[in-house]
PASEBA-1860 file (N, C-alpha, C; in nm, 3 decimals):
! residues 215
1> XXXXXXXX> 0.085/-0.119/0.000/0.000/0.000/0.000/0.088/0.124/0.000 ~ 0.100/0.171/-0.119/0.169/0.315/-0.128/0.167/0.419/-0.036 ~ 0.035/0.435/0.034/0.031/0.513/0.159/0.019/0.496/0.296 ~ 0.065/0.355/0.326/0.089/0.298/0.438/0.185/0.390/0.528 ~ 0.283/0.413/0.436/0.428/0.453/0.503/0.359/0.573/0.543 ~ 0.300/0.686/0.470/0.248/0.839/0.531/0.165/0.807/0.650 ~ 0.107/0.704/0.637/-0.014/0.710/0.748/0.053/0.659/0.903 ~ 0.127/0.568/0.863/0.218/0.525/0.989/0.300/0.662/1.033
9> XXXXXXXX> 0.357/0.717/0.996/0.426/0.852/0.978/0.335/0.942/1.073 ~ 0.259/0.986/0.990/0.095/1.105/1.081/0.095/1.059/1.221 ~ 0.081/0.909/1.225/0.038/0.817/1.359/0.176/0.864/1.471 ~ 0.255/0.788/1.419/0.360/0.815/1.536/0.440/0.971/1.518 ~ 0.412/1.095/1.446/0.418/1.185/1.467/0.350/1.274/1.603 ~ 0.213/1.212/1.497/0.121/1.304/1.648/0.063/1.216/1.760 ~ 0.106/1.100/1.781/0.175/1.025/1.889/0.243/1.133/1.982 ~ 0.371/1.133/1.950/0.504/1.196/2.016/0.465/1.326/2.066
17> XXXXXXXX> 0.368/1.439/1.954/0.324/1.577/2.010/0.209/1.527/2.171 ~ 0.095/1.485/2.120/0.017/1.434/2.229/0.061/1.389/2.353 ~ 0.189/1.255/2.319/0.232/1.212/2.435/0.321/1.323/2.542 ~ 0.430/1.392/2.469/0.518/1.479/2.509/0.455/1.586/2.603 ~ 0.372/1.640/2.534/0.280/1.763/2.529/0.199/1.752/2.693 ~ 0.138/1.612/2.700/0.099/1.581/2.839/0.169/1.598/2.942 ~ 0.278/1.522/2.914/0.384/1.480/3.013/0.486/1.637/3.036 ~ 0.477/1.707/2.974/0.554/1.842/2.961/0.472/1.930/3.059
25> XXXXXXXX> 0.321/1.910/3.025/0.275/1.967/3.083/0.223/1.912/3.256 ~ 0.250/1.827/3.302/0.234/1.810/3.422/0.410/1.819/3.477 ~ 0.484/1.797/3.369/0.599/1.801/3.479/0.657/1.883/3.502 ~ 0.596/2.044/3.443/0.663/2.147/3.450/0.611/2.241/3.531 ~ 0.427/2.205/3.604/0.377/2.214/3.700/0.298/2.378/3.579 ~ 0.278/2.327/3.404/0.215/2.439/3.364/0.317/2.556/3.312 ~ 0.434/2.557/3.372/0.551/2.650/3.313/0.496/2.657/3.153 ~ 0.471/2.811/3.121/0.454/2.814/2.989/0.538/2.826/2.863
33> XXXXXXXX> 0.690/2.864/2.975/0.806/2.832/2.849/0.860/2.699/2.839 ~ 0.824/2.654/2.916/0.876/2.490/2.974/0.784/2.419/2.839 ~ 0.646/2.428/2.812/0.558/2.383/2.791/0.561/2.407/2.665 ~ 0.566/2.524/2.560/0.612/2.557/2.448/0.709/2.526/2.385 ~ 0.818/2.509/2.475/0.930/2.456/2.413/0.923/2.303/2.411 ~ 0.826/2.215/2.491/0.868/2.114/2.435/0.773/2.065/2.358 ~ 0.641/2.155/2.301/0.592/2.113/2.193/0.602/2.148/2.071 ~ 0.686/2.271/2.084/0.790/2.308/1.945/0.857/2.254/1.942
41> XXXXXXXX> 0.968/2.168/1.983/1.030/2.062/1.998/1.000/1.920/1.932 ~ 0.885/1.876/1.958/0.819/1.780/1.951/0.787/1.775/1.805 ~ 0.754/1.899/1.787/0.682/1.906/1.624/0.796/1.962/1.525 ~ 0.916/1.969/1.568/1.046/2.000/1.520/1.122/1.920/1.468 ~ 1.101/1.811/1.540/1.182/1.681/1.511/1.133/1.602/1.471 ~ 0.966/1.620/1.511/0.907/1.459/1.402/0.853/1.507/1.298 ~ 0.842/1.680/1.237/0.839/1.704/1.129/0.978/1.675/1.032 ~ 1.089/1.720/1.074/1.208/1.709/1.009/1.235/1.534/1.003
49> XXXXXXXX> 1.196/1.430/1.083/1.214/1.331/1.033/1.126/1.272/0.931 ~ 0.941/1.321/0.953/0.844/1.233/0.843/0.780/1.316/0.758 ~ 0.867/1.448/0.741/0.841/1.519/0.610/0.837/1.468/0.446 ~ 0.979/1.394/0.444/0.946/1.355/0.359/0.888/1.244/0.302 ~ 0.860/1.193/0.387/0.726/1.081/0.403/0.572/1.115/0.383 ~ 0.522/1.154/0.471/0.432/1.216/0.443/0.425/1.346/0.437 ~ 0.523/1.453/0.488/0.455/1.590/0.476/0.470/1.670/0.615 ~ 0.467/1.568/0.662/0.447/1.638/0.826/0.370/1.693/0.864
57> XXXXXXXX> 0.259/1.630/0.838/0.094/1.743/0.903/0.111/1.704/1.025 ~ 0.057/1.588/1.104/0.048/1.544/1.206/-0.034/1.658/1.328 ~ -0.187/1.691/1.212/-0.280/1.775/1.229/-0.378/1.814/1.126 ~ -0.514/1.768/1.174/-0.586/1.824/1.092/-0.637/1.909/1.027 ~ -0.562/2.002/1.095/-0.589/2.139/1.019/-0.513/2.126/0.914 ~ -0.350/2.129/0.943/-0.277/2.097/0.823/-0.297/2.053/0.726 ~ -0.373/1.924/0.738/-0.422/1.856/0.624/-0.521/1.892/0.562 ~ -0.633/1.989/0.656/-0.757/2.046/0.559/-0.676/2.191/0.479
65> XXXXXXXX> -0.547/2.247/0.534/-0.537/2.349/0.447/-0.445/2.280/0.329 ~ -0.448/2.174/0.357/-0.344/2.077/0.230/-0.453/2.099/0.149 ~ -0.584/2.044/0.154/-0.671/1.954/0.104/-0.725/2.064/0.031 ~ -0.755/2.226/0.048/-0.809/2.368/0.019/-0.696/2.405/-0.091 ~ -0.553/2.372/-0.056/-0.468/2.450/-0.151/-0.435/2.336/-0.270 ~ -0.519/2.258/-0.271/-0.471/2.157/-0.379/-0.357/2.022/-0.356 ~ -0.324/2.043/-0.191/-0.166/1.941/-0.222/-0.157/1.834/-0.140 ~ -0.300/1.774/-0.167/-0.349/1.661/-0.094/-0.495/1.600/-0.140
73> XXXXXXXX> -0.500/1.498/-0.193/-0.660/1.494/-0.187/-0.752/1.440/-0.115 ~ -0.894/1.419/-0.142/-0.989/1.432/-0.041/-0.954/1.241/0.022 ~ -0.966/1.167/0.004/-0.973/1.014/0.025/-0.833/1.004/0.134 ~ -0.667/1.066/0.042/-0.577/1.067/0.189/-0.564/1.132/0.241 ~ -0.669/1.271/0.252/-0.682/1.380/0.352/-0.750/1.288/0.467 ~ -0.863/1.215/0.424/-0.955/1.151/0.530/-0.875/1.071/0.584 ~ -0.774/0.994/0.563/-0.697/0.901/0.579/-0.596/0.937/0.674 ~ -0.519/1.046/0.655/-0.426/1.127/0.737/-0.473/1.162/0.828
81> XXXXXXXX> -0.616/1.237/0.874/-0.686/1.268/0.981/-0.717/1.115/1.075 ~ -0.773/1.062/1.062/-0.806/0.950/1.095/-0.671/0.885/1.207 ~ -0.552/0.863/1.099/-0.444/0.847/1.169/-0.422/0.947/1.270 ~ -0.386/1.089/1.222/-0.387/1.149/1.323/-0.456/1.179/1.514 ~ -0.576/1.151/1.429/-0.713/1.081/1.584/-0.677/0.974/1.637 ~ -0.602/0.873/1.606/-0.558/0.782/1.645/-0.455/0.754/1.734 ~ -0.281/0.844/1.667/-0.185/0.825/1.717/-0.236/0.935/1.840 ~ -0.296/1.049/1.849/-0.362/1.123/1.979/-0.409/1.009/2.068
89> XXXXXXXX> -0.516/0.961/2.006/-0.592/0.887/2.135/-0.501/0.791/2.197 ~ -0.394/0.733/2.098/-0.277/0.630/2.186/-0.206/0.690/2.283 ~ -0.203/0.769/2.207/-0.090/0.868/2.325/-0.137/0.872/2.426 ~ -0.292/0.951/2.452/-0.331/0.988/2.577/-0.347/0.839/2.625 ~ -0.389/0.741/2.635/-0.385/0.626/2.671/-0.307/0.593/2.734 ~ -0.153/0.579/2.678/-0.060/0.535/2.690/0.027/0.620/2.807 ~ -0.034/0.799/2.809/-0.012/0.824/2.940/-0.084/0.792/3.052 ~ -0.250/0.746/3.000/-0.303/0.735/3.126/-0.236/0.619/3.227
97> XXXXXXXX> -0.213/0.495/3.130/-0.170/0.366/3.196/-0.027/0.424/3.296 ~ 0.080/0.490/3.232/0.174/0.521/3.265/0.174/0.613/3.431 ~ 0.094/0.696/3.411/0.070/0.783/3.510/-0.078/0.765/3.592 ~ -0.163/0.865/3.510/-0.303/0.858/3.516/-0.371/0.952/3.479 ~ -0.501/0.937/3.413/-0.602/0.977/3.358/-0.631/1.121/3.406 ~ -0.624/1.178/3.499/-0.637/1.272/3.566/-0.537/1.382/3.510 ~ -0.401/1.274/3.517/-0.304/1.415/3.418/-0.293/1.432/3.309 ~ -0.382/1.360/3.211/-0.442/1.373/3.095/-0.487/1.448/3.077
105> XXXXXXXX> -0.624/1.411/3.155/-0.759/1.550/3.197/-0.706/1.686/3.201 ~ -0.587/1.708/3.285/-0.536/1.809/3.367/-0.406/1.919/3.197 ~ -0.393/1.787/3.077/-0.312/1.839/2.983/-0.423/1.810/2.877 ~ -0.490/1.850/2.871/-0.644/1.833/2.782/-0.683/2.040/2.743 ~ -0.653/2.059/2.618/-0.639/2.197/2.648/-0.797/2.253/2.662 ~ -0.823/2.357/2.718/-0.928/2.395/2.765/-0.943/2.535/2.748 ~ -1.031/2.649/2.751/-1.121/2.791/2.786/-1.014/2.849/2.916 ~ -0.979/2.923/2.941/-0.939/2.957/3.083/-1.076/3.041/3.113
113> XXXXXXXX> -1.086/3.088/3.244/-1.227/3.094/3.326/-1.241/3.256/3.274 ~ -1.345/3.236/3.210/-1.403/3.377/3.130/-1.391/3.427/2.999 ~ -1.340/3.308/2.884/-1.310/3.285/2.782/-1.444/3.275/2.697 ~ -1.502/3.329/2.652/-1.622/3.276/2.514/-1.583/3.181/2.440 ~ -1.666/3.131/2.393/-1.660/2.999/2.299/-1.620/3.112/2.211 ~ -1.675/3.166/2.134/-1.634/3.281/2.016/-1.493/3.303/2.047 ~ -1.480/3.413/2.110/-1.311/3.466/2.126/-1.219/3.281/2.162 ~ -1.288/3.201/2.223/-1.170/3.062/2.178/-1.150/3.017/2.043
121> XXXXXXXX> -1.229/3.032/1.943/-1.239/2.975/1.854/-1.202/3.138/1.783 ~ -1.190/3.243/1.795/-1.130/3.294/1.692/-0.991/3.319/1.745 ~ -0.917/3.292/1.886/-0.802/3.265/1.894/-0.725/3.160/1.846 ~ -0.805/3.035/1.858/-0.745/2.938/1.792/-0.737/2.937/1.619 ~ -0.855/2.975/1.606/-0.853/3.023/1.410/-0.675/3.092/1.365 ~ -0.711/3.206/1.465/-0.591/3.277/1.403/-0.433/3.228/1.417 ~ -0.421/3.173/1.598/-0.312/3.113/1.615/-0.284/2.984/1.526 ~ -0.343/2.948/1.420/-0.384/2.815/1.343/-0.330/2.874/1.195
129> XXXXXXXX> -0.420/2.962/1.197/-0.352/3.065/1.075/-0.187/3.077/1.035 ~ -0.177/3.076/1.146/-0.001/3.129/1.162/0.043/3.071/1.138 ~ 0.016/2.930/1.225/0.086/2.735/1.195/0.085/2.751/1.029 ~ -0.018/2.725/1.004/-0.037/2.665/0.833/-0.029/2.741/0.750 ~ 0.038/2.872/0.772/0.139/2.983/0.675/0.243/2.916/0.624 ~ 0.307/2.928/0.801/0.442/2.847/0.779/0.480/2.735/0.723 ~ 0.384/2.627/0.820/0.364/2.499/0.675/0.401/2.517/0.526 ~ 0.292/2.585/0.484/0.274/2.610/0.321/0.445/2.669/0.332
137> XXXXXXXX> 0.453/2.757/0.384/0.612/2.862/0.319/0.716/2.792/0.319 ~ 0.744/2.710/0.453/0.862/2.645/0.458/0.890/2.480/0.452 ~ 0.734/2.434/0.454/0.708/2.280/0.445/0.694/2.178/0.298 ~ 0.573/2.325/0.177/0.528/2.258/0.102/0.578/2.380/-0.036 ~ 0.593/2.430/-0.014/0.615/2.537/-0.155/0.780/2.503/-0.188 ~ 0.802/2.457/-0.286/0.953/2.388/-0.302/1.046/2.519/-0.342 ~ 0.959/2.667/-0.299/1.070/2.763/-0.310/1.112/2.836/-0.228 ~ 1.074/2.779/-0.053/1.114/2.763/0.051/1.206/2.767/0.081
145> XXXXXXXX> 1.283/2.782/0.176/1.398/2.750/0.227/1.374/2.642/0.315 ~ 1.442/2.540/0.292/1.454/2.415/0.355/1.501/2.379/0.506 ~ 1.433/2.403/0.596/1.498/2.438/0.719/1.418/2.313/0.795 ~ 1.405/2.229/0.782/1.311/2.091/0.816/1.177/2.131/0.879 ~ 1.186/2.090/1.011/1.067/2.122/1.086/1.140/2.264/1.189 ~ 1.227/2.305/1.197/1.244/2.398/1.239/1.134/2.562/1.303 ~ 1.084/2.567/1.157/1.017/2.683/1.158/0.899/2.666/1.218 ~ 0.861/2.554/1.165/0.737/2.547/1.186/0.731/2.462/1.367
153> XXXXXXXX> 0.839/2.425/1.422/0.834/2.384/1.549/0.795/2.492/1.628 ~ 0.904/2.615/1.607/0.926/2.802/1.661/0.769/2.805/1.618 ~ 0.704/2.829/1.528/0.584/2.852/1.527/0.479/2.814/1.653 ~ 0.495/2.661/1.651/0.437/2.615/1.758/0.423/2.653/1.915 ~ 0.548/2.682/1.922/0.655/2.788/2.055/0.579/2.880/2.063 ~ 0.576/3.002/1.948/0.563/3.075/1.982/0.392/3.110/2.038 ~ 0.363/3.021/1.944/0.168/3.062/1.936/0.093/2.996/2.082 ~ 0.186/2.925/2.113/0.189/2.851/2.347/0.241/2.978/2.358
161> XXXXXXXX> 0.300/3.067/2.356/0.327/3.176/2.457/0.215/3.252/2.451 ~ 0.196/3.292/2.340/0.108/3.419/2.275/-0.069/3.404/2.344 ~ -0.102/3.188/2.307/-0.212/3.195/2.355/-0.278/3.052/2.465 ~ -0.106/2.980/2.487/-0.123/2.913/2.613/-0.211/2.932/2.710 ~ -0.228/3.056/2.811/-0.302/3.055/2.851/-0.445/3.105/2.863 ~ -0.460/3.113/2.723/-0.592/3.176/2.674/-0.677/3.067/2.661 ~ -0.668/3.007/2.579/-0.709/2.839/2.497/-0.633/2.748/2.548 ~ -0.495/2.704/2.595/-0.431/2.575/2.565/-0.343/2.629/2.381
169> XXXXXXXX> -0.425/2.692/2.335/-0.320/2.706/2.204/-0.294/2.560/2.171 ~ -0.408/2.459/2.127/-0.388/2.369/2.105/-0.363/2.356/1.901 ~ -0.440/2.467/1.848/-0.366/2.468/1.717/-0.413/2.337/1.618 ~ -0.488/2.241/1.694/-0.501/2.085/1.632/-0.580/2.005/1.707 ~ -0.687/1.965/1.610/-0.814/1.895/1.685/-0.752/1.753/1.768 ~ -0.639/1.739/1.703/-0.650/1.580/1.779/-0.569/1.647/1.885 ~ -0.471/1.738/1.941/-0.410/1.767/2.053/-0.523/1.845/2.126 ~ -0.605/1.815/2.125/-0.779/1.813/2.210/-0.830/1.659/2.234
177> XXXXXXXX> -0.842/1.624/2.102/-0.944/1.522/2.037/-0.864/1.387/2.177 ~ -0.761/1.345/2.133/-0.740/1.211/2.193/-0.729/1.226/2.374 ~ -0.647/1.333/2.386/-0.666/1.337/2.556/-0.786/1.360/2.620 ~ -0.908/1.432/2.546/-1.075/1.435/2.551/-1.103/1.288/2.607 ~ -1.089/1.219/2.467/-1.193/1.088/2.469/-1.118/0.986/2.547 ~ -0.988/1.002/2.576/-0.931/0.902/2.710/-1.007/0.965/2.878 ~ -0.982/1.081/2.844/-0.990/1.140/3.043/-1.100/1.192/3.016 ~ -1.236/1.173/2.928/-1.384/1.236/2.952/-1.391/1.373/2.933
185> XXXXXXXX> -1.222/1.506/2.971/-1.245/1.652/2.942/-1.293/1.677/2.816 ~ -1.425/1.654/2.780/-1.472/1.737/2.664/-1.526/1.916/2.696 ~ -1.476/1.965/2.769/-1.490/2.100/2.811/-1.485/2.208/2.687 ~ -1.580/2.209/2.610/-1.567/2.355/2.499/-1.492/2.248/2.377 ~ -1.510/2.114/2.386/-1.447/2.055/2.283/-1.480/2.124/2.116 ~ -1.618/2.181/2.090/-1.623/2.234/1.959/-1.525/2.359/1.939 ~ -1.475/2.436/2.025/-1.362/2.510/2.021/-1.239/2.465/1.939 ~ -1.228/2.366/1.977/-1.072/2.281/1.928/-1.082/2.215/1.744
193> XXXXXXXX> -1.239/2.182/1.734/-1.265/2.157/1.596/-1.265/2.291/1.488 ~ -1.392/2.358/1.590/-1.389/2.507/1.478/-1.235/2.566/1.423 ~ -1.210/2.626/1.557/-1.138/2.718/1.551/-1.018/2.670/1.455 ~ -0.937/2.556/1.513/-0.814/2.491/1.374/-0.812/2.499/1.276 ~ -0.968/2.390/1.242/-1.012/2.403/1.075/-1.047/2.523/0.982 ~ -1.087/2.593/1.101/-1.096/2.732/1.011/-0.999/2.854/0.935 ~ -0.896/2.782/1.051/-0.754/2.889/1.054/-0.722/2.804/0.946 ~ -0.694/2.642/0.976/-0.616/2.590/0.874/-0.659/2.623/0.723
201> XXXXXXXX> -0.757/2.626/0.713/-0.888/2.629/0.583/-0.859/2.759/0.481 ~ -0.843/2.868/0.587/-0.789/3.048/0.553/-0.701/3.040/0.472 ~ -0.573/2.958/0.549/-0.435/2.952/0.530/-0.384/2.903/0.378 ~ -0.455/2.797/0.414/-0.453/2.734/0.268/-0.507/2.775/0.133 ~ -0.583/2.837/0.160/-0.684/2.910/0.058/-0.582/3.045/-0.022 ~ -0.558/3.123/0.102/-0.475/3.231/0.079/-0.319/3.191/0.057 ~ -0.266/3.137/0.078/-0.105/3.100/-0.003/-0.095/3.033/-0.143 ~ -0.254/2.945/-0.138/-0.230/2.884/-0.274/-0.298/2.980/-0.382
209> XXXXXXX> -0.393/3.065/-0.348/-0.438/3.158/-0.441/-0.383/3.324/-0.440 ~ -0.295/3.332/-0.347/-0.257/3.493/-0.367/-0.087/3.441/-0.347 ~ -0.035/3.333/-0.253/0.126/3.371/-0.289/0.179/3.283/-0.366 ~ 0.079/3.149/-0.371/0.208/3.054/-0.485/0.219/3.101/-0.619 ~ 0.280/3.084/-0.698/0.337/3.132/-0.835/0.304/3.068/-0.890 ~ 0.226/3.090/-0.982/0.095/2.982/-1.070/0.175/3.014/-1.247 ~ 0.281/3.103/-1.264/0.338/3.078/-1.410/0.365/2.906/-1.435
END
């Protein structure tokens, strides 16, 4: 199966963000540079290793602004997501057994107290926006500068500082989606769907129709 290898790829990509991401976040007691850095990190290194495999979404947004700008289609867009929901939900699993469910719950991104569903979901839109710029600029446009997952890790970094404690700045339905459906926190879960897909959706729309070079 020709796309075995991408889908295994997506899986244990966003595996590693989910799993890390938990465990970062209880052991740093919430530190928000602690916490940024190791999910820019996370998405630094398992982009620069399964880029050229699959691409390095290891997020559904990514893949819906793949799927908007043309550089993916609809059957292994569904396919890539899927995986992606998957290697999440292992992850959180795999911390619950390890630790417990509670510090799942507790790294499950969420509203902070006085947050609108609206203003979460147009923080996450935009902080999403930003992600799947960079993507497109430095991931998928082959006139990029080739800097692996680098940029787009710093991206990740930066958009946990900016809106860590606004949202979680989760940026990606399954870094909601799988620690949700292990530890029960579905708290404002349509936040984490809207808001990504929408940013991702923008992103894609606008690089492939106003900056890629269509000569």
């Amino acid at each position: 199966m020709k796309l075995f290898p991408s889908l295994v790829a997506e899986f244990i990509g966003t595996f590693t963000l989910i799993f890390v991401g938990v465990f970062a976040i209880h052991n740093s007691g919430g530190d928000l540079l602690m916490v940024a850095l190791a999910h820019g990190l996370a998405i630094a290194v398992m982009v620069s290793a399964f880029g050229h495999i699959s691409g390095g979404h290891l997020n559904p947004a990514v893949t819906l602004g793949a799927l908007v700008g043309g550089k993916i289609d609809l059957k292994d867009g569904l396919l890539y997501v899927v995986s992606q929901l998957a290697g999440a939900t292992v992850a959180a699993f795999a911390a619950s057994l390890i630790v417990s469910t509670e510090m799942v719950a507790a790294g499950t991104p969420v509203l902070a107290e006085g947050v609108s569903t609206g203003a979460g979901i147009a923080l996450e839109a935009i902080l999403t926006f930003f992600l799947v710029i960079v993507v497109f600029g430095t991931g998928i446009d082959s006139r990029g500068p080739r800097i692996g997952g680098l940029a787009i890790g710093l991206t990740v970094a930066l958009d946990i500082m900016a809106g860590g404690p606004i949202t979680g700045a989760a940026m990606n339905t399954a870094r909601n989606f799988g620690p949700a459906l292990v530890s029960g926190n579905w708290s404002n879960h349509l936040v984490y769907w809207v808001g990504p897909l929408l940013g991702g959706a923008v992103a894609g729309l606008v690089y492939s129709k106003v900056m890629e070079n269509k000569k």
